[in-house]
N, C-alpha and C positions, 0 to 999 in steps of 0.2 A: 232769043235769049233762053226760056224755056226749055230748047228743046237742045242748047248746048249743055245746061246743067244738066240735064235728064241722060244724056250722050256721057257725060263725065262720070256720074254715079252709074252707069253700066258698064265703067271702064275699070271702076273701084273695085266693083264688085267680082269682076270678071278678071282683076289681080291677084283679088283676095280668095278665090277659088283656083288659081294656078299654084299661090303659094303652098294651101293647103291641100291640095292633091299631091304635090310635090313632097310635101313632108308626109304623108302617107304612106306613097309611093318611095320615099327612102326607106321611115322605117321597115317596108313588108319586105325592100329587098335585105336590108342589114340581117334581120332575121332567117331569111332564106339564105342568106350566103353563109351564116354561120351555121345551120343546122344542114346544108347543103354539104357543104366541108367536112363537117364531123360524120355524117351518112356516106360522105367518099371514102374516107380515111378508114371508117371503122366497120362499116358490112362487109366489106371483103374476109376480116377476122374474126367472123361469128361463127365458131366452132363450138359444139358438142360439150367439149372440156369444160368452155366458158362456164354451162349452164348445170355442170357436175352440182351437186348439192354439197359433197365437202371442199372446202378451198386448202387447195395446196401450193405448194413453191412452182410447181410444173404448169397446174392449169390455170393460175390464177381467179378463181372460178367466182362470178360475181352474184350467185342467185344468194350465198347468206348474205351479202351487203343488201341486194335485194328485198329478203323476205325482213331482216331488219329493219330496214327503210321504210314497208308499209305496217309492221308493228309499231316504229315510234310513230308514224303519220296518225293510226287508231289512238294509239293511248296519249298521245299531245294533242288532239281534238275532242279526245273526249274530258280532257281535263279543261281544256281553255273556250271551248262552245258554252256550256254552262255558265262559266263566270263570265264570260264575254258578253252574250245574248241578257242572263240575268241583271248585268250592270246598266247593260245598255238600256234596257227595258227600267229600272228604276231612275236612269237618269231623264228620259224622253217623257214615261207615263207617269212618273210619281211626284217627282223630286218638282220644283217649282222654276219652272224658267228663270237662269239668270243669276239666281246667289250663288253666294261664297262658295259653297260645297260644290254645286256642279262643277264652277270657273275653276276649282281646284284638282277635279277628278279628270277636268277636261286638258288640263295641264301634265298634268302629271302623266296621263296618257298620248299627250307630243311627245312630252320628252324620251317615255319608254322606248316611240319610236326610233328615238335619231340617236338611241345609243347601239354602237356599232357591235357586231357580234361576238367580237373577241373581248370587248368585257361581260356582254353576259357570260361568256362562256370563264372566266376568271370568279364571279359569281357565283356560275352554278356550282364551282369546283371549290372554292370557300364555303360554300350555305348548305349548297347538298351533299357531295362528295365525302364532305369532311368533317364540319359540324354536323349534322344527322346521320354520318356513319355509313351512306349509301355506295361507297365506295364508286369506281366508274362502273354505270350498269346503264340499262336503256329507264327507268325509273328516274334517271337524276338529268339525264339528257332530253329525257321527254318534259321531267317539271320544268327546265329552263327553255326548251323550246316554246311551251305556253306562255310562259310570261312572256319572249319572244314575240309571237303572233297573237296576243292581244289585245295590242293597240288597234293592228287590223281588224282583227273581228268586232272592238268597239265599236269604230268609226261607220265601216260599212252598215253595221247592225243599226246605230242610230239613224243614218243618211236613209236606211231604208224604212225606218220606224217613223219617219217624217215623211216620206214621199205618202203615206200610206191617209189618202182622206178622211177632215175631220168626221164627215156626212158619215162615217162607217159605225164612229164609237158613236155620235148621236141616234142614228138607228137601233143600234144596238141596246141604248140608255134607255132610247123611247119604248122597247120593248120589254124592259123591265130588267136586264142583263146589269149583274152587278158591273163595277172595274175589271177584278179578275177573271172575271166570265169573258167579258169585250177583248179583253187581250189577249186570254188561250184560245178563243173561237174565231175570232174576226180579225184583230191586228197582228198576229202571229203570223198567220195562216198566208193573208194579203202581204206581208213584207218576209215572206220564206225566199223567195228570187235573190233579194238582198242580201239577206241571212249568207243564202249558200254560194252568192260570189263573193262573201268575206273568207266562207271557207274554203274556195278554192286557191284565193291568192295568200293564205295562209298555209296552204297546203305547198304550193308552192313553195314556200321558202322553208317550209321542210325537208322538202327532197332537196333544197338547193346549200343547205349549211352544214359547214365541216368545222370551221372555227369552234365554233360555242362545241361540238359536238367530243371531237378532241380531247379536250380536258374535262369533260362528264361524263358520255357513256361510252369510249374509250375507243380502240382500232384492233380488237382483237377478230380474226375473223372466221367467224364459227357464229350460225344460227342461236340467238339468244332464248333459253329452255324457261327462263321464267324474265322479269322485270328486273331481278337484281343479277342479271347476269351481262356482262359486257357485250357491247354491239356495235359493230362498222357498219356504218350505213352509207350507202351508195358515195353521197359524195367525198364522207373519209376513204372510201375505198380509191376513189378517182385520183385522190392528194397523193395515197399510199404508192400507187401504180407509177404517178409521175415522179415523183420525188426519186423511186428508187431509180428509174429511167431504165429499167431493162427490158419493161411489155408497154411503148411505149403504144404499138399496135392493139394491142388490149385493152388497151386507158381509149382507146379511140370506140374501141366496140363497145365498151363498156359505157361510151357516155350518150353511142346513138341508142342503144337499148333504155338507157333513164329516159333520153327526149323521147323515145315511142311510148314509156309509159305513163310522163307526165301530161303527152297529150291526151293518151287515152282517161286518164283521170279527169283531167279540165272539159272533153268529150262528156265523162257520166256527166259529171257534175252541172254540168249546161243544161243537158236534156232534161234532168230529173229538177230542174227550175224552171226551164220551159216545161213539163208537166204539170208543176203545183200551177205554173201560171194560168195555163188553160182550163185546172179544177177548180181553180179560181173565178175564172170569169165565166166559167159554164156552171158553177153552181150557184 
């Protein structure tokens, strides 16, 4: 009798680990087939012209959507890191488990989430664009892409400001280390991994948003000279190229060149957390 049960729970378990390879195993080929395809389609088209630094009618040229793309990527993280990391850190270390305030700030940051892009982008274009006069510029695209990816950088910041043992800030107390001392030196430091996979998957959806971007810092395509100057960014430029449908081979090139550069970013970004983590546990 024994040894049927025993027989049966290795039978369970042994479904439950076919399931789940199986759904692994889809999603790494869904991924691979789609970035497969767009590398068929569009390396053959990586020509010279592409990589021209002015964009014209002829070349279509993608490096200002490009250099665009990683200015609003800087100035949308550097605006939403701070309030994010800062928030998160008063909700986790200060704020008291559980009232009204947190449950309120923890709400309010769902729902920022599940609101779809094409109303921030209605938002950004009412609030910045227009009431503050910002006209469409990378300044007005960048503020609403923050407010955009700061539910994510909450979330992950808190998940990570909690994984982070109590025995660190007790140590820390025991040694005489005020609050703010334990939290710039010790809990910081320990939940940086965290930190910087919020900013990748925020970084992410930076290079990945045309919607909200459209109607705030606009699809003019020309290298932006300062912050209140209009900027197409990769993915407006990707919309622009299909839409008109006549470089439809350029929209192809044009989009395995963002997948090579958003892995190479997801790449830094990995290492340089696998770094802190090991200066971490080696100091």
């Amino acid at each position: 009798m024994v040894k049927k049960i025993q027989s049966k729970k290795r039978k369970r378990i042994s479904f439950g680990q076919v399931v789940v390879w199986t759904s692994a195993l889809l999603t790494v080929g869904i991924a691979l087939m789609i970035v497969g395809i767009i590398f068929w389609k569009g390396i053959p088209y990586l020509t010279p012209s592409l990589f021209a630094w002015t964009y014209t009618s002829d070349n279509v040229s993608l490096m200002p959507a490009l250099v665009n793309t990683l200015l609003m990527l800087v100035v949308s993280l550097a605006i939403a890191l701070p309030v994010g990391v800062a928030g998160s850190v008063y909700l986790v270390e200060y704020a008291a488990p559980g009232n009204r305030f947190v449950r309120l700030v923890n709400l309010m940051v769902d729902t920022l989430a599940g609101i779809p892009s094409i109303v921030y982008g209605l938002f950004g274009a009412l609030f910045f664009v227009q009431f503050f006069g910002m006209g469409l510029s990378l300044l007005a695209g960048a503020l609403t892409l923050s407010i955009m990816v700061l539910p994510t950088i909450m979330k992950t910041t808190q998940e990570a400001l909690r994984e982070v043992p109590a025995l660190y800030r007790e140590g820390s107390y025991g040694l005489g280390a005020g609050k703010l001392r334990t939290i710039t030196k010790i809990v910081l430091p320990a939940a940086l991994p965290g930190i910087l996979s919020g900013a990748i998957l925020a970084a992410g959806r930076v290079f990945g948003e045309s919607a909200a971007l459209i109607f705030t810092a606009g699809t003019l395509a020309q290298v932006a000279g300062s912050v209140t100057d209009s900027a197409r960014t990769m993915a407006v430029h990707l919309y622009a190229l299909s839409q008109e449908g006549l470089f439809l081979n350029e929209t192809y090139a044009s989009a395995a060149v963002l997948i090579v550069v958003v892995l190479l970013m997801n790449g830094l970004a990995a290492w340089l957390a696998k770094k802190a983590e090991r200066r971490r546990e080696h100091g």
